[in-house]
C-alpha positions as CSV (number, residue, x, y, z in Angstrom):
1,X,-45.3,68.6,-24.4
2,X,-46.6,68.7,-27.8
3,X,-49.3,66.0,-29.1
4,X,-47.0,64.6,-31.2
5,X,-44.6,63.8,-28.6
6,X,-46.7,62.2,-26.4
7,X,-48.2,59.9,-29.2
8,X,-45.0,58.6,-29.6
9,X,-44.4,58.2,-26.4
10,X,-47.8,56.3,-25.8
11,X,-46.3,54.0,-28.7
12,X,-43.0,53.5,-26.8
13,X,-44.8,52.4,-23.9
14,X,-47.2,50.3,-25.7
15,X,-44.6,48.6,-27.8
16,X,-42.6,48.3,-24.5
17,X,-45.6,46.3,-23.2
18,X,-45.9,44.1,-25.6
19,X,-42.6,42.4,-25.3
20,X,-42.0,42.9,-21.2
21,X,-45.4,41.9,-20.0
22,X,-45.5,38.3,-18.8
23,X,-47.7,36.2,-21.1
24,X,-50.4,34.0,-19.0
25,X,-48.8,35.8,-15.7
26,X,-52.3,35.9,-13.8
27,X,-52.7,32.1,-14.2
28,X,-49.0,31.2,-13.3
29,X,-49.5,33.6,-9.7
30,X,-52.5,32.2,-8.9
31,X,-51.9,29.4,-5.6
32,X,-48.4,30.4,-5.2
33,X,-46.3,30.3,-2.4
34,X,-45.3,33.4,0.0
35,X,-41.5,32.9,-1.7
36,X,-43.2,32.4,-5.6
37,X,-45.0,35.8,-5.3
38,X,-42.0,37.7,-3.8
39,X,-39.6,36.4,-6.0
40,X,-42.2,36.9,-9.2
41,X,-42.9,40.8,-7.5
42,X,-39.1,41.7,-7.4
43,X,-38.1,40.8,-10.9
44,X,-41.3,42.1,-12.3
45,X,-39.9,45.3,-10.3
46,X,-37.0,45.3,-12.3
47,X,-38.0,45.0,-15.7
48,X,-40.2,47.8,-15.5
49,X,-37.0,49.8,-13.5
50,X,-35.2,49.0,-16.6
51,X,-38.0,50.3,-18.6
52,X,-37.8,53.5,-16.7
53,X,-41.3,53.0,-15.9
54,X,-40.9,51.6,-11.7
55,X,-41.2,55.2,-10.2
56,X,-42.0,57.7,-12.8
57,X,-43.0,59.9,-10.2
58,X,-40.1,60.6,-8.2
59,X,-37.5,63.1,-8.9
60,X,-35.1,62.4,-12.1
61,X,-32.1,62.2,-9.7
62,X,-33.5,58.9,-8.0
63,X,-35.2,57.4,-11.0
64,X,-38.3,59.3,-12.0
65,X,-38.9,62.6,-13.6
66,X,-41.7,62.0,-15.9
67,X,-44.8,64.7,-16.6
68,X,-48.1,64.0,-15.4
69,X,-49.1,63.6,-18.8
70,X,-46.6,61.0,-19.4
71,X,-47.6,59.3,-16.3
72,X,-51.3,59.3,-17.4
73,X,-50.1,57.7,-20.1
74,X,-47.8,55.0,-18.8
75,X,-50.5,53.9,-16.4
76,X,-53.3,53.9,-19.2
77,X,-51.3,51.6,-21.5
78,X,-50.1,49.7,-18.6
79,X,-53.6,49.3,-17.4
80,X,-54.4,48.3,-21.2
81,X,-51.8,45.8,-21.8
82,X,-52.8,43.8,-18.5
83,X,-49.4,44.3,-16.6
84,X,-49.3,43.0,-12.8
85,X,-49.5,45.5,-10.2
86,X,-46.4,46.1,-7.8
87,X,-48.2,45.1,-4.7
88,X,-44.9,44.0,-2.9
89,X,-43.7,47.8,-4.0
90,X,-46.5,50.2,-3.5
91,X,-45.6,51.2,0.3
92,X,-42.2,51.5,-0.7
93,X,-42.6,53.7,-3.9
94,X,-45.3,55.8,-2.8
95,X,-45.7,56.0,1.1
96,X,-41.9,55.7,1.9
97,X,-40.9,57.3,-1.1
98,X,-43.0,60.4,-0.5
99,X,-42.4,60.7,3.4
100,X,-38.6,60.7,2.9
101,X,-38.8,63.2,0.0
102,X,-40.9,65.5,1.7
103,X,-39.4,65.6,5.1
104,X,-36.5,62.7,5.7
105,X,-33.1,64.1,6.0
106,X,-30.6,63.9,3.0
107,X,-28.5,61.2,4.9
108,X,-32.4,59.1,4.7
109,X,-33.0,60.0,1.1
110,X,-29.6,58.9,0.0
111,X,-29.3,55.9,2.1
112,X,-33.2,54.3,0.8
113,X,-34.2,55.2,-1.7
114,X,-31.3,53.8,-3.9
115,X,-32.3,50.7,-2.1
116,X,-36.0,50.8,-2.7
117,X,-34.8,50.7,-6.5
118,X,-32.4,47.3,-5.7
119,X,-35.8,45.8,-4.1
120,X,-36.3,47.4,-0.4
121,X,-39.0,46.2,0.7
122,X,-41.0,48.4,3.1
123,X,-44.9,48.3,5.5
124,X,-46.6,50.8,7.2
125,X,-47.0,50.9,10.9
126,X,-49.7,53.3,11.8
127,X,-53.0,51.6,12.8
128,X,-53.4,49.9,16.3
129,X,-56.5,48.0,17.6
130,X,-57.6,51.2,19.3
131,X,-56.3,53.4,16.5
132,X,-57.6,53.1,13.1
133,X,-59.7,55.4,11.9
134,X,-58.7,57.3,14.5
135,X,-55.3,57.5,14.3
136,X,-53.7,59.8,16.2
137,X,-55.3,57.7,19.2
138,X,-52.8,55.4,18.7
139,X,-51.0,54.4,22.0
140,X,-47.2,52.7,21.0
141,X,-44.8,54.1,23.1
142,X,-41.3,55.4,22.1
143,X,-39.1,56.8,25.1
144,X,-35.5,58.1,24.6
145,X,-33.0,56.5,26.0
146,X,-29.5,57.9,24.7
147,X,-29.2,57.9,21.1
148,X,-31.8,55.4,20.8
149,X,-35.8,55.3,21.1
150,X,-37.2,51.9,22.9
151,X,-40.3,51.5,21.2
152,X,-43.3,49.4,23.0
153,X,-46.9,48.6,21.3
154,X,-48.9,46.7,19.0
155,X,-49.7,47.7,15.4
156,X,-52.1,46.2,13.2
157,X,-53.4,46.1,9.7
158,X,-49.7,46.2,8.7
159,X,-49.6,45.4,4.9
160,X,-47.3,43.0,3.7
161,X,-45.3,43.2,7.4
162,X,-44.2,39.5,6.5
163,X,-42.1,40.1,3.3
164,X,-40.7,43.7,4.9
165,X,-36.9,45.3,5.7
166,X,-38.5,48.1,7.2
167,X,-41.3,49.9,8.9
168,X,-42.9,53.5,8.4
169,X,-44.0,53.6,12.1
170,X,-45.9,56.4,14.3
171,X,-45.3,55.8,18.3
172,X,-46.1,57.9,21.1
173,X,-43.1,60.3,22.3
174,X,-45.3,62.5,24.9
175,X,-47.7,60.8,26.3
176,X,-48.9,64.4,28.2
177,X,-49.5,66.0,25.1
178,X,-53.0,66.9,23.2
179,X,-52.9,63.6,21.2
180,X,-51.7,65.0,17.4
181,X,-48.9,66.7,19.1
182,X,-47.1,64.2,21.0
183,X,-46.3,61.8,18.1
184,X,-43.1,61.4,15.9
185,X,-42.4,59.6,12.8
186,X,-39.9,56.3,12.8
187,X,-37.7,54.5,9.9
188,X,-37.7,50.5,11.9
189,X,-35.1,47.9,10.5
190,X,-37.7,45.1,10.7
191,X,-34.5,43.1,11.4
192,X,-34.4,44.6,14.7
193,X,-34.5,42.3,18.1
194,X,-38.3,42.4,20.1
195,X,-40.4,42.7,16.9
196,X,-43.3,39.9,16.1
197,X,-45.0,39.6,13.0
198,X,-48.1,37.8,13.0
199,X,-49.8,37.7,9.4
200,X,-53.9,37.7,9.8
201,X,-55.8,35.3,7.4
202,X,-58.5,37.2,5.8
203,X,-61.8,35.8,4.5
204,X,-60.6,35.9,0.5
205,X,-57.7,33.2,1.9
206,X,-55.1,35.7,1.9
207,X,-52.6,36.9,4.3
208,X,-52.2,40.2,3.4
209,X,-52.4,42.0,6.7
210,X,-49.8,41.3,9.4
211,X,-50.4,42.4,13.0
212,X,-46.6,43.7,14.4
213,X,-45.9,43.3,18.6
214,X,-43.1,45.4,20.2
215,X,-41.2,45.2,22.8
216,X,-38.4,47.2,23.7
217,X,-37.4,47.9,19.9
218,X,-34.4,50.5,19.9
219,X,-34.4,52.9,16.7
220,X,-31.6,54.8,16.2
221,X,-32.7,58.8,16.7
222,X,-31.1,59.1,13.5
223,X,-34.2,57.6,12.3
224,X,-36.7,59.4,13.6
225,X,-38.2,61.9,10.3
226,X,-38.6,65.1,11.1
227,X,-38.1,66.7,14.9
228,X,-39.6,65.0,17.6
229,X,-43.4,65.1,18.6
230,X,-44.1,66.5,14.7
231,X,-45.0,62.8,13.3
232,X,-48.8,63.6,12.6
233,X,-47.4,66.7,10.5
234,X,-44.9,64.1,8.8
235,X,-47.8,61.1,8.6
236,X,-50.0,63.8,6.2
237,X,-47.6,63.2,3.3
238,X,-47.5,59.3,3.5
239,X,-51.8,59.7,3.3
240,X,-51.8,61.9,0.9
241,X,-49.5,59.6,-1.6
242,X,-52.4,57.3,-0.9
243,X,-55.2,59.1,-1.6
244,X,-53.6,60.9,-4.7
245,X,-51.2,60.5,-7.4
246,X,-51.5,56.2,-6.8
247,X,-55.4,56.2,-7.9
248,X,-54.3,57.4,-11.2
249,X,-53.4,53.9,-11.6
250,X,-56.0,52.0,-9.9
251,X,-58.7,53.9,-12.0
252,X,-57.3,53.1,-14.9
253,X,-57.0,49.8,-13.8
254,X,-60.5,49.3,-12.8
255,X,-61.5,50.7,-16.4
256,X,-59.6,48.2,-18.2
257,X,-59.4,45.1,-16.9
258,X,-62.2,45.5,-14.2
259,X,-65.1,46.7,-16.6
260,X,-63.7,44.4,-19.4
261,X,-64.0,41.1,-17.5
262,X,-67.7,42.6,-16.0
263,X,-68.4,42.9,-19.5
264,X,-67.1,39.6,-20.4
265,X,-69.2,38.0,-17.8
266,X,-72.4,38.9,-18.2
267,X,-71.6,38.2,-21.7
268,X,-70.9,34.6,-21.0
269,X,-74.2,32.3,-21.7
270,X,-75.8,30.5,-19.3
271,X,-76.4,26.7,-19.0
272,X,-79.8,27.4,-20.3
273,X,-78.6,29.5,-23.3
274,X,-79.3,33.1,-21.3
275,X,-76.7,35.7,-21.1
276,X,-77.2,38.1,-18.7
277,X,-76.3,40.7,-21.5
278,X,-79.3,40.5,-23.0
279,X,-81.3,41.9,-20.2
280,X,-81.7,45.4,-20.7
281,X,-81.5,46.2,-16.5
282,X,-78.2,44.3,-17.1
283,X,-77.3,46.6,-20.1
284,X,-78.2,49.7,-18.1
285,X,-75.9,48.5,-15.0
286,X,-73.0,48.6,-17.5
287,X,-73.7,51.5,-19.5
288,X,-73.9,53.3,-15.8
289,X,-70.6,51.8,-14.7
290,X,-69.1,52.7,-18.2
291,X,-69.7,56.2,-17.5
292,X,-69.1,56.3,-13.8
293,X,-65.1,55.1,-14.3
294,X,-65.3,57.5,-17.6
295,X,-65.8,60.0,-14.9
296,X,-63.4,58.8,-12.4
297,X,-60.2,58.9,-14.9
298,X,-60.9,61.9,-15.8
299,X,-61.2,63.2,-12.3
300,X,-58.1,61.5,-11.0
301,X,-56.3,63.6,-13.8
302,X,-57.3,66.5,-13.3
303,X,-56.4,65.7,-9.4
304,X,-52.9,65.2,-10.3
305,X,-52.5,68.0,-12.9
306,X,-53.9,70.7,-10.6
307,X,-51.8,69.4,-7.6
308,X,-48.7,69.8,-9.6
309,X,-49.4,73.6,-10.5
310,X,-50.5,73.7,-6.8
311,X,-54.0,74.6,-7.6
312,X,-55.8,71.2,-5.8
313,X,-58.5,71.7,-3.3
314,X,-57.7,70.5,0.2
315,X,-60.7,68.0,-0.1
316,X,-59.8,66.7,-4.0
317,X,-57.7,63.2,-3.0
318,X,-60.2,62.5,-0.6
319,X,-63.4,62.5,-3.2
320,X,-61.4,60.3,-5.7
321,X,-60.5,58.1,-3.0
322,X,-64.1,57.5,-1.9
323,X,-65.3,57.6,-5.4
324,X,-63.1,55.0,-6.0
325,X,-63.4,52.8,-3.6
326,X,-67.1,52.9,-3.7
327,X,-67.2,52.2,-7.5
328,X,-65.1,49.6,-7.0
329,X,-67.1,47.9,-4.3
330,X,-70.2,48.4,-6.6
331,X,-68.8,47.1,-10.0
332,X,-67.7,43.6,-7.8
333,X,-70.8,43.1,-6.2
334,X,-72.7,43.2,-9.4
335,X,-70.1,40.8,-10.9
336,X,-70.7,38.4,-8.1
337,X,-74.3,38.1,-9.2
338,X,-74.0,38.0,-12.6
339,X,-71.3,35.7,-11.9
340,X,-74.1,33.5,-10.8
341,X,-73.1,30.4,-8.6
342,X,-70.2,29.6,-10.5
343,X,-68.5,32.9,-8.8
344,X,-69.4,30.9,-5.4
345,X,-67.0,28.3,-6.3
346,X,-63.8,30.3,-7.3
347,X,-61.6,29.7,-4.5
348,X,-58.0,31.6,-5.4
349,X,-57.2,34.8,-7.2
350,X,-53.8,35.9,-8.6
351,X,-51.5,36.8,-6.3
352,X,-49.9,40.0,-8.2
353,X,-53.2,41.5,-9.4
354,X,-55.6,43.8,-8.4
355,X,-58.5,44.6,-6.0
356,X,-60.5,43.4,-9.5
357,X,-59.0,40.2,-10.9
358,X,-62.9,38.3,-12.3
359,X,-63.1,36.1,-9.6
360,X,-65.6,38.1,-8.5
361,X,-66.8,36.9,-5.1
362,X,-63.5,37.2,-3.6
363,X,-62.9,40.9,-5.1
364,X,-66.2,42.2,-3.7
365,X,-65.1,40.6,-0.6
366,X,-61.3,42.2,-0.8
367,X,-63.1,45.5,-1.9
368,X,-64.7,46.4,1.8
369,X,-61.1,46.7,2.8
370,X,-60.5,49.6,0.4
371,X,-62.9,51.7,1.8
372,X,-60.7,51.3,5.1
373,X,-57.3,51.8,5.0
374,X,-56.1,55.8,4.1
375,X,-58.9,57.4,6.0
376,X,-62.4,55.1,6.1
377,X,-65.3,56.4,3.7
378,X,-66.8,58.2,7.0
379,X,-63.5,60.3,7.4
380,X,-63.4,60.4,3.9
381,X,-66.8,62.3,3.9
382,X,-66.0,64.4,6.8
383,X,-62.8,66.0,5.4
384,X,-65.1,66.5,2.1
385,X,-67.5,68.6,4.3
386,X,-65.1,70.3,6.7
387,X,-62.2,71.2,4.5
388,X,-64.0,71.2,0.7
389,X,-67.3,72.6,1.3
390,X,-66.7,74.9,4.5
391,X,-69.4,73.1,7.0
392,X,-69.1,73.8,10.9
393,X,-66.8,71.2,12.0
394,X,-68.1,67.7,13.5
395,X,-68.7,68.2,17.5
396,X,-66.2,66.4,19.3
397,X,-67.2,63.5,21.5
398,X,-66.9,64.8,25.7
């Protein structure tokens, strides 16, 4: 696509921004109620859907179809225009999304992800109390019984579980199999009789994770994805969305608004006249996280370029996802303190935002949970080792 082209694309988008963002939107989803942010998360949905812009990377047929360069772009101006994040969305576009495009059946495809479009909402039931980093641990149970599964267990750090239609859930199927090979992969109607949502109040006053109790859940066997006992197989494309064409966006998001409102705040003066600014250890601090997000956008788009000519490095998602998450937990922590005590006292952030919003204390608390979820920074750092750099694998605990 020439240069051309793309500039006027990148003026299409910009202009698109300009009269489709929601003016003051952080301010008006800040202390909202469960319903408020749903119903603010859906229609915000569907604006950008008309837009064309709500799942540029899916296939043309269902929606998408745009380049990587175009997608670069999108999520640049996007990120530079402010726009609220589709928090209520992201499992459903990416992690469902990708799972039923790489191995759901054509009877799956065609029957969610029209819906995802009309505002299915979706969570992820992978990790268990036993089971985290660690997955394939995990110790749900799903045992056939005619044309259905009955599914027992206890899930846990289920995003958004409270506002979901359905589930992306791994459970047992042969419980005398090495661990990775007696797992399949579930499609759960949340509406289904014997399951329990119980959302978990985190520190920043959120409710973000949900823990989800079974008991004797039947799911069809039509909605089992892929063949039975191949779930880990299935699990590595809903990870994978995770850890790589999403923190195209999140980098750019964390070099816009993030490092703006860092720079903003240690620009601020003081009671006494100060500004943090004008100390040159405070100066160096940006100028070193100015070029450490430089480097990460670049990275994540050369990570998504070379994965679509099937060139990326079995270890490449899993760098930018611990650079990322790191850089992220760095950049708040040091806007907590140049926040000063005034950072103490912010007590609510908005609800369709980011992991970096400028109410700094509570984003360098929510950041520890993005080195987490997707593989923790020590699995993260392992798979760099083993699978990018060739070292002797990690001994196995006896």
């Amino acid at each position: 696509m020439s240069s051309a082209v793309m500039a006027d694309f990148r003026v299409g988008v910009r202009d698109w921004c300009r009269s489709n963002v929601p003016a003051e939107w952080r301010a008006a989803q800040t202390g909202v109620s469960d319903a408020e942010f749903v119903a603010f998360q859906q229609q915000w949905f569907q604006t950008l859907r008309s837009g064309g812009f709500a799942v540029p990377h899916w296939p043309k047929e269902f929606g998408g179809g745009m380049s990587v360069a175009e997608q670069v772009v999108l999520y640049q101006e996007l990120a530079a225009a402010d726009a609220p994040r589709l928090v209520l969305a992201f499992v459903a576009i990416h992690h469902a999304a990708s799972t039923l495009l790489a191995a759901g059946t054509e009877a799956q495809r065609r029957r969610h992800l029209p819906a995802i479009l009309d505002g299915e909402i979706w969570c992820q039931g992978f990790s268990e109390p036993g089971a985290g980093s660690d997955l394939a641990s995990l110790r749900t149970v799903a045992r056939r019984d005619g044309d259905d599964f009955v599914v027992t267990g206890q899930k846990l750090w289920a995003s958004g579980a409270q506002h979901a239609d359905w589930c992306l859930l791994l459970a047992r199927t042969d419980p005398d199999a090495p661990k990775r090979k007696g797992i399949s992969y579930f499609l759960m109607d949340m509406r289904s009789p014997g399951i329990d949502v119980r959302p978990i109040k985190q520190a920043t006053g959120e409710s973000h994770f949900c823990e989800l109790f079974l008991d004797q859940v039947r799911i069809p066997v039509s909605q089992l994805v892929g063949a039975e006992n191949t779930g880990w197989q299935v699990a590595q494309s809903t990870l994978g969305a995770e850890r790589g064409l999403t923190m195209l966006e999140l980098a750019e998001r964390l070099g816009h608004a993030g490092f703006r409102w860092l720079v903003e705040e240690c620009a601020r003066p003081r009671p006494d006249g100060s500004r943090p600014l004008d100390d040159a250890v405070v100066a160096d601090r940006l100028a070193t996280f100015e070029t450490e997000i430089a480097g990460l956008r670049l990275l994540c788009a050369d990570v998504v370029q070379r994965h679509e000519a099937g060139t990326a490095g079995p270890a490449d998602a899993s760098v930018v996802k611990l650079f990322y998450s790191e850089l992220l937990q760095r950049l708040t922590d040091f806007g907590a303190e140049a926040g000063g005590l005034a950072a103490q006292s912010v007590v609510a952030k908005p609800s369709s935002g980011g992991w970096e919003s400028g109410a700094w204390v509570l984003d360098f608390v929510g950041s520890w949970e993005w080195t987490i979820p997707g593989g923790s920074s020590e699995i993260q750092r392992t798979i760099i080792g083993e699978r990018g750099l060739g070292l002797p694998r990690e001994p196995s605990a006896p």
